[in-house]
C-alpha positions in Angstrom: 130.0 -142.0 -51.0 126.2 -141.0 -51.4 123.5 -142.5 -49.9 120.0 -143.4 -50.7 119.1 -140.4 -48.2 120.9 -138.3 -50.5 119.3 -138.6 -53.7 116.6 -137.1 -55.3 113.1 -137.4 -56.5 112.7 -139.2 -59.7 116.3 -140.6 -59.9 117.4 -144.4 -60.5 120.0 -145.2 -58.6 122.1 -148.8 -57.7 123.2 -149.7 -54.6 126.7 -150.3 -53.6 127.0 -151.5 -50.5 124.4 -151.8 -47.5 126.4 -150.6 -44.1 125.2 -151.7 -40.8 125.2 -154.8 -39.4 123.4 -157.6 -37.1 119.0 -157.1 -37.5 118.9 -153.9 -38.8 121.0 -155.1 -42.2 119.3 -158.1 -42.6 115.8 -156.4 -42.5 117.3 -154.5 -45.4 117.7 -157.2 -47.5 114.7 -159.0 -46.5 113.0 -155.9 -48.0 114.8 -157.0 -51.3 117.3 -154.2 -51.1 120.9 -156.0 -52.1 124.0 -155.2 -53.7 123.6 -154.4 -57.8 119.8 -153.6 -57.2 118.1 -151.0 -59.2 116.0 -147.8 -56.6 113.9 -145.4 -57.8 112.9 -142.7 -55.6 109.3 -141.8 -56.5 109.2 -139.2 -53.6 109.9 -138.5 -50.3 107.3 -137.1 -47.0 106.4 -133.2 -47.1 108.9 -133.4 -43.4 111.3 -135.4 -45.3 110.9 -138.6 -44.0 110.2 -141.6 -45.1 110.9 -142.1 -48.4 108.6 -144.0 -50.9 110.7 -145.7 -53.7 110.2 -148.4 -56.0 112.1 -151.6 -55.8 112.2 -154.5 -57.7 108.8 -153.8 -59.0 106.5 -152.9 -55.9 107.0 -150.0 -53.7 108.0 -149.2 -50.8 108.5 -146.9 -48.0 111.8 -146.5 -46.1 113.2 -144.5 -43.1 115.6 -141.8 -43.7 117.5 -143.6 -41.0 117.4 -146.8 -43.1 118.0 -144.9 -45.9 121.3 -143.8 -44.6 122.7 -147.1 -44.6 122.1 -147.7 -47.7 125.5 -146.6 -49.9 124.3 -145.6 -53.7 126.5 -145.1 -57.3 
């Protein structure tokens, strides 16, 4: 399964599933990033990380390592 790491700039994606577990996963979805919720990556760091995307109306910036835990359709 692809993950939010994964995609590319300029692409709306949904997530899945968030993977992980204890603090780490519940930072996640304090930052409003939950099951059925629409990501758009607006871009990502000229070394690749982190990654500024757009969710539920504000932005945001994430790190690739978050971002791998995040599971995307």
């Amino acid at each position: 399964m692809r993950t939010l790491k994964d995609v590319n700039t300029k692409e709306t994606v949904k997530v899945a599933k968030i993977n992980g577990e204890g603090a780490v996963k519940r930072r996640i979805m304090d930052m409003g990033i939950t099951k059925g919720t629409e990501i758009y990556v607006r871009k990502v760091a000229p070394l690749g990380d982190p990654i500024e995307v757009t969710v539920r109306g504000y932005e945001l910036s994430i790190r690739k390592a978050d971002a791998e835990m995040i599971a995307v359709e």
